[in-house]
C-alpha positions in Angstrom: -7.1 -41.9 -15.0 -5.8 -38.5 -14.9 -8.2 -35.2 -16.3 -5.6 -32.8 -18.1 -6.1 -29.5 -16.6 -3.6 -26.8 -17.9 -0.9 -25.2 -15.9 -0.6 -23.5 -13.7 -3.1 -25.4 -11.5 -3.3 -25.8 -7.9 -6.4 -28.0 -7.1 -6.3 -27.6 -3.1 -6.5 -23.4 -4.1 -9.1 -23.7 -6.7 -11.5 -25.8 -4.6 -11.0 -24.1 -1.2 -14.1 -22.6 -1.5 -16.4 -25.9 -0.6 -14.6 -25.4 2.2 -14.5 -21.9 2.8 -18.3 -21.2 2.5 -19.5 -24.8 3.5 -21.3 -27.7 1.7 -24.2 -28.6 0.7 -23.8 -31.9 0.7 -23.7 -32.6 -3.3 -19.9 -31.6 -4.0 -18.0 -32.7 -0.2 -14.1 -31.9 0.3 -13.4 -34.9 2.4 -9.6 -36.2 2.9 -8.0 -33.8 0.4 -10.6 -35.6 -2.1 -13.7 -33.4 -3.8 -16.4 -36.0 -4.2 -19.6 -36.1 -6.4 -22.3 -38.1 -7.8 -22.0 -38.3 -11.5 -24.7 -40.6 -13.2 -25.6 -42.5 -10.1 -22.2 -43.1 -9.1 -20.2 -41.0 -6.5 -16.6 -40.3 -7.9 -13.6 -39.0 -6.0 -11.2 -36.0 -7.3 -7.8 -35.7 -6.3 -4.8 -33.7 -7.3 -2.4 -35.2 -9.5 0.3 -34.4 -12.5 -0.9 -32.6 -15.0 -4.5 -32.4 -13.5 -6.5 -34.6 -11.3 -7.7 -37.9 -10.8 -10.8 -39.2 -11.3 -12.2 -42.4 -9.7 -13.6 -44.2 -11.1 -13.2 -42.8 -14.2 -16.3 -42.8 -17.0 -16.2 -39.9 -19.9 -19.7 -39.2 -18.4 -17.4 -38.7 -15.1 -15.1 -36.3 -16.8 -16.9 -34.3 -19.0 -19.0 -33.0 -15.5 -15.6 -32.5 -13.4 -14.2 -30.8 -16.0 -17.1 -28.3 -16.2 -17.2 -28.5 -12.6 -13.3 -27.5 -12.0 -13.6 -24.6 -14.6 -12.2 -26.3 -17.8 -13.9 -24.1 -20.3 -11.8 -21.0 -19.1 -9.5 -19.8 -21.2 -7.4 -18.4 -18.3 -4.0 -18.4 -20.8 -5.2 -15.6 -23.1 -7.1 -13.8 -19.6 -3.9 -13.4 -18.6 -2.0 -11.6 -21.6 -4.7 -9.2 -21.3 -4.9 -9.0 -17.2 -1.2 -7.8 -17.5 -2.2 -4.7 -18.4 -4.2 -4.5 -15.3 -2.2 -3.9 -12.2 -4.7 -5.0 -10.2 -5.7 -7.9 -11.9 -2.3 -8.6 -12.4 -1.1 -8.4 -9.4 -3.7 -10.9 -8.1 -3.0 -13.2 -10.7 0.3 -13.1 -9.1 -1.0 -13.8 -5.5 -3.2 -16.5 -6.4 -1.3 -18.8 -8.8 -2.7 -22.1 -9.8 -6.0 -20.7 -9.3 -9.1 -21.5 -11.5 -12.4 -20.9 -10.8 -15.0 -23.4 -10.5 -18.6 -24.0 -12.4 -21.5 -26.0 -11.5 -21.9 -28.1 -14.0 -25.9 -28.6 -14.0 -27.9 -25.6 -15.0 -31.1 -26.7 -12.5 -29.1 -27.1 -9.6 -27.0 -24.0 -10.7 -30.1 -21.9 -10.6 -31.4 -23.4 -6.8 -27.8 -22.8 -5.8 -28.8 -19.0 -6.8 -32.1 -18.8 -5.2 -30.6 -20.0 -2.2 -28.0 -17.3 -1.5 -30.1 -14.4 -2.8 -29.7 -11.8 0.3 -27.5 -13.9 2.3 -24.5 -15.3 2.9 -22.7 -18.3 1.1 -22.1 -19.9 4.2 -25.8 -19.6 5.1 -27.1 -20.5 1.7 -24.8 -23.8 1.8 -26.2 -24.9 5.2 -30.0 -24.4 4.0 -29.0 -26.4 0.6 -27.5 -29.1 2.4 -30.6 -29.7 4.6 -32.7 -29.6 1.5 -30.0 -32.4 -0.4 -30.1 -34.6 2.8 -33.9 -34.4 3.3 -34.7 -35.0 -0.8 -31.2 -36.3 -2.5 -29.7 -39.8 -2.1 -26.8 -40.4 -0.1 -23.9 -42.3 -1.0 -20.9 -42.7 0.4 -19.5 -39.0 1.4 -21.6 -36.9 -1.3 -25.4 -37.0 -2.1 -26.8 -36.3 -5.7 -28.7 -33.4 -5.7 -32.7 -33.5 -5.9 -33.4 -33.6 -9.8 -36.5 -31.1 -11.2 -38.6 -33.9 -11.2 -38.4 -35.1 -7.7 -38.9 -31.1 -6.6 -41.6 -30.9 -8.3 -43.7 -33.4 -5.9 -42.8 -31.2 -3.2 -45.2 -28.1 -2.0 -44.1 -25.3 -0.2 -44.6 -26.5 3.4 -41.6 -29.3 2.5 -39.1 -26.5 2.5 -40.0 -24.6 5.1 -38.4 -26.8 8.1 -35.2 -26.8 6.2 -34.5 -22.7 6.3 -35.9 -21.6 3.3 -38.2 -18.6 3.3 -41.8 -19.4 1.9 -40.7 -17.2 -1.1 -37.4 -19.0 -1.8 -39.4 -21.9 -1.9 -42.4 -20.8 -4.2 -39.2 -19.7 -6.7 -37.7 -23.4 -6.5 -41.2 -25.1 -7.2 -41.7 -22.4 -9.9 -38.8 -23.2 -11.2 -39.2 -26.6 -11.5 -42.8 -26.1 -12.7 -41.7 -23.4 -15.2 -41.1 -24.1 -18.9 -37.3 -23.7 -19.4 -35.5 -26.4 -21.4 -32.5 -25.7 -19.0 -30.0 -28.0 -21.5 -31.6 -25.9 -24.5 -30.6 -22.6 -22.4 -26.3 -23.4 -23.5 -27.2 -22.5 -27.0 -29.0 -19.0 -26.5 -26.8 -15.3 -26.5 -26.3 -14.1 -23.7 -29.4 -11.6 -24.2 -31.7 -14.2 -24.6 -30.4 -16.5 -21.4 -31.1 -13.4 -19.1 -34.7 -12.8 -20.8 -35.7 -16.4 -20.4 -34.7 -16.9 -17.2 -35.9 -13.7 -15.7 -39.6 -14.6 -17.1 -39.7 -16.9 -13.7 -40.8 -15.3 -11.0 -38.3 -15.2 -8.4 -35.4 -15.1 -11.1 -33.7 -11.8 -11.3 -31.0 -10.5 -13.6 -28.5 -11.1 -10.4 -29.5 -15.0 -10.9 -29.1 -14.8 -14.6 -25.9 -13.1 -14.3 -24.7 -15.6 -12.3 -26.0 -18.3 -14.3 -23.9 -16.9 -17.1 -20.8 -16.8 -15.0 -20.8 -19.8 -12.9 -22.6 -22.3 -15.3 -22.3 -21.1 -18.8 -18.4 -19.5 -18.3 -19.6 -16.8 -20.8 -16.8 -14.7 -21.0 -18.8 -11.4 -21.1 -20.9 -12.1 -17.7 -20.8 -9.3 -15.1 -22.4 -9.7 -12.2 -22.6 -6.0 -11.1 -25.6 -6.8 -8.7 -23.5 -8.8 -6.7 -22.6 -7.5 -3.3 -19.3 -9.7 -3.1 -18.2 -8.1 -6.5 -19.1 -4.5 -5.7 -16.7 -4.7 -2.3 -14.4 -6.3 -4.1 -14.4 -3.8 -7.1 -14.6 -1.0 -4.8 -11.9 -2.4 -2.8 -9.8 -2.7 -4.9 -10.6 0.2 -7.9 -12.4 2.5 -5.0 -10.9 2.5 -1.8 -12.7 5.8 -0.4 -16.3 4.5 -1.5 -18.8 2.1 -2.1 -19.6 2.2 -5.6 -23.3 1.7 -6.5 -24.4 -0.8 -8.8 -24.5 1.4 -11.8 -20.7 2.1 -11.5 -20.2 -1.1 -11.1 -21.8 -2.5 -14.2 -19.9 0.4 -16.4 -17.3 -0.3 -15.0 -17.1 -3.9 -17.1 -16.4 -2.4 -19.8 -13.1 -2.1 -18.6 -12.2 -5.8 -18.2 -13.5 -6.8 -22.0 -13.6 -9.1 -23.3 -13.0 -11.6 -20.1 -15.3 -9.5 -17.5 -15.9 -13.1 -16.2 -12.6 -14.1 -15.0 -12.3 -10.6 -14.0 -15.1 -11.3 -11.7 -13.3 -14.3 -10.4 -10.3 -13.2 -10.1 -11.1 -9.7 -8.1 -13.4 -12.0 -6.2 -10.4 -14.6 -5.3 -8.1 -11.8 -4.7 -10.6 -10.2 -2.2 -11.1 -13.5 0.0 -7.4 -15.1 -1.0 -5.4 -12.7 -1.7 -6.4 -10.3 0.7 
């Protein structure tokens, strides 16, 4: 069964970052297919008219694919107000079909952002992936990812072989350990989000920003701390400097109310568009 996904949408563009930056082993590009395990069963994405296909299809199946391929984005009205943007605007133009993706599970959203704290995607995918093979189950091309419960059997020592630093690894266990009701987390402002999450040690506003962004698709998430999103707002709005992270974050302002997508987008442009 086909997943309706509105136009323009070009599925091979949107998801050419698991291949980009590397997997981890929980969402595989394999054979032009994107492959996950969705309630204990792996399913296999594909391009198709007026969306993608989904096999085999359950609603449990689509609802997380959905999230997962950025469904919740209301990309139509973030373009009638990019168009007043020339920068936007013109990457927008470069990058058609493009829509950003989400992780669709807010605990694995959050160890996906310990992991790539101070280094590279690339990096971070390759330490994940070690830490999915070691502790996830393995299906056919894609692994689920270790749940909170199974992490929280683990002690530091279990991460250490697998590239983490002994700190990243004290933030996942505390993480795991912590009190957050991560499901609870969808219905909190934006305000609130960022105070419960940084209450965990090891969980910065940069990981709650990001959380917002990538997870939640708030539409007001600006993730000035990001050193991808500063080049890329310097880049593109600075050329003669690096703009600090103060600039940076008044600079959202300028791309209300869909700083979000604006993130994406000058994010895409930078490693896309060029």
């Amino acid at each position: 069964m086909v997943l309706r996904i509105p136009d323009p949408y070009d599925f091979a563009l949107s998801t050419a970052r698991f291949r980009d930056f590397g997997t981890d082993g929980a969402t595989v590009l394999h054979e032009d297919g994107l492959h996950r395990v969705v309630a204990g069963r792996e399913v296999r994405v594909t391009a198709a008219a007026e969306g993608v296909a989904i096999e085999p299809w359950s609603d449990e199946a689509a609802a997380e694919i959905g999230h997962l391929l950025g469904v919740p984005f209301d990309l139509e009205e973030f373009r009638i107000s990019a168009a007043g943007d020339s920068v936007l605007s013109g990457i927008l133009a470069a990058v058609p079909g493009f829509r950003p993706t989400l992780n669709p599970r807010p605990f694995e959203a959050l160890v996906v952002a310990i992991t790539t704290q101070q280094i590279s995607l690339r990096a971070a995918a390759a330490i994940r992936g070690n830490f999915v093979a070691r502790y996830g189950v393995k299906h056919d091309q894609a692994w689920e990812f270790p749940t909170r419960e199974q992490v929280r059997k683990l002690r530091p020592r279990h991460f250490l072989p697998l590239g983490f630093s002994r700190a990243k690894a004290e933030y996942v266990l505390e993480l795991a350990h912590s009190d957050l009701e991560f499901e609870a987390l969808a219905a909190l402002s934006d305000e609130n989000v960022i105070e419960a999450l940084t209450s965990v040690r090891g969980l910065g506003r940069w990981t709650a920003d990001w959380f917002l962004a990538r997870h939640l698709a708030r539409p007001r998430a600006w993730p000035a701390g990001d050193l991808g999103l500063r080049k890329a707002v310097s880049t593109f709005y600075a050329p003669d400097r690096f703009l600090t992270i103060q600039e940076v974050r008044s600079m959202g302002e300028r791309f209300a109310p869909f700083e979000n997508l604006s993130a994406q987008f000058l994010l895409a442009g930078a490693r896309l568009g060029g």
